[in-house]
VEXDREN-2710 file (C-alpha; in Angstrom, 1 decimal):
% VEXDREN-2710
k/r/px/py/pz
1/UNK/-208.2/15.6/42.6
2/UNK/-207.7/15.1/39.0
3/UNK/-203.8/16.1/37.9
4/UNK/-204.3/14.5/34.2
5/UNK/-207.4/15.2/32.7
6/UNK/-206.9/13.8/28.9
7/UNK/-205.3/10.2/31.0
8/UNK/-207.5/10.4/34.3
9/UNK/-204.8/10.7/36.7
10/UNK/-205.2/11.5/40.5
11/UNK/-202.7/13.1/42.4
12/UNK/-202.4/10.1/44.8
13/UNK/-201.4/8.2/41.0
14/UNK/-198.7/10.6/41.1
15/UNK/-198.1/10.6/44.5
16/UNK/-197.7/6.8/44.7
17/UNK/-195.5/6.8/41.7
18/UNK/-193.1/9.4/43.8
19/UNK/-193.4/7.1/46.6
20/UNK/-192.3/4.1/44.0
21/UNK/-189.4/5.9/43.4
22/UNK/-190.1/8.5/40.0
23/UNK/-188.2/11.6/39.9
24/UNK/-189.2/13.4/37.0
25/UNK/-192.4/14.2/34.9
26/UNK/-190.9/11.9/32.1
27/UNK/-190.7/9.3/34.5
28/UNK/-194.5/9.8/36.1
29/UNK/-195.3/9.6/32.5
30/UNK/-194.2/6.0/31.8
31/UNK/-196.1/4.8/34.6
32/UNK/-199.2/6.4/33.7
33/UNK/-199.1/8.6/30.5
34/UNK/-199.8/11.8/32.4
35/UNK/-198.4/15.0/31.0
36/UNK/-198.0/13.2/27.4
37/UNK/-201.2/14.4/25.6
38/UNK/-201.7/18.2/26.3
39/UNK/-199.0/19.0/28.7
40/UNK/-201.3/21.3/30.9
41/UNK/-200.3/19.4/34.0
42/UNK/-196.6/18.9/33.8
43/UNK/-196.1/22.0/36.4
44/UNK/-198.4/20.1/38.5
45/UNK/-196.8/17.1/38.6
46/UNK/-193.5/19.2/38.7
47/UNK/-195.0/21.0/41.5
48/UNK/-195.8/17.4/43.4
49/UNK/-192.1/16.4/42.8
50/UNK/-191.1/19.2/44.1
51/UNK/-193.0/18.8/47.4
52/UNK/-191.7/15.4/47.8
53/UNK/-187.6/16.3/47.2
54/UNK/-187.3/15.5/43.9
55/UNK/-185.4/18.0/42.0
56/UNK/-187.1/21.4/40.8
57/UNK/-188.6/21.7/37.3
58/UNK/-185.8/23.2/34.8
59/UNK/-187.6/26.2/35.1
60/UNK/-186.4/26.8/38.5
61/UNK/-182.9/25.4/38.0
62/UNK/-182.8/28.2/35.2
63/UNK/-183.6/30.9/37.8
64/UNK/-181.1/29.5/39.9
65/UNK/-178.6/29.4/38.0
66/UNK/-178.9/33.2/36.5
67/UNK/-179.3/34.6/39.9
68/UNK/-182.7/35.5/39.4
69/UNK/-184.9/36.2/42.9
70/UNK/-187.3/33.6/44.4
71/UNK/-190.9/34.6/43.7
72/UNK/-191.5/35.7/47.4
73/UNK/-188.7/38.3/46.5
74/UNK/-190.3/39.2/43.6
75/UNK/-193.8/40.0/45.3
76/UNK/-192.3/42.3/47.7
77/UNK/-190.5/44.1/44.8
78/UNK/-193.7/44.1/42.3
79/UNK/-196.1/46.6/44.2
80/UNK/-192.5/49.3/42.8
81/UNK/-192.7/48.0/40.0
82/UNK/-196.2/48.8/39.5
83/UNK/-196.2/52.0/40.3
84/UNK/-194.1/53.2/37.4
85/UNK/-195.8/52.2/34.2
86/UNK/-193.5/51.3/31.5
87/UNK/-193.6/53.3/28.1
88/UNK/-195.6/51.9/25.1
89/UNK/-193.8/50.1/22.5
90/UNK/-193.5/51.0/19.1
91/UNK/-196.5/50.7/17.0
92/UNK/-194.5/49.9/13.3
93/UNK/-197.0/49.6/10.4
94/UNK/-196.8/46.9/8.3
95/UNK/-195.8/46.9/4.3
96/UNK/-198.4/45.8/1.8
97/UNK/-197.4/42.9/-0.1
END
């Protein structure tokens, strides 16, 4: 399966560059230029890191590090959530110039 449309990338491509030793989109990149056009598949080839030990995209770090709950957490919260639906903002009309 494609990974990097815009550079033809395969997930074994990024899979063998893990195995080489990359760590990090940036350094996927060099190898084969994936995630450096668009950027639509950097959380793919995050996500692929991720599955092989490398460490998490900053995203996740973030999360960590404010103490935020893990997406299965979130899911089991969410159907709550849902059922109270959260006022409207503001509607503030603009000025004419």
């Amino acid at each position: 399966m494609y990974v990097c449309m815009c550079h033809a990338v395969t997930e074994d491509q990024v899979r063998k560059a893990i195995d080489a030793g990359a760590d990090s989109p940036r350094q996927i990149a060099r190898g084969c230029k994936a995630g450096t056009d668009c950027g639509s598949c950097v959380r793919r080839i995050q996500a692929l890191l991720g599955e092989h030990g490398a460490r998490p995209c900053p995203t996740a770090r973030l999360a960590a590090k404010l103490g935020l709950a893990e997406p299965q957490a979130q899911a089991a919260v969410a159907p709550v959530a849902a059922a109270a639906p959260a006022a409207p903002a503001p509607v503030v009309p603009l000025r004419a110039a």
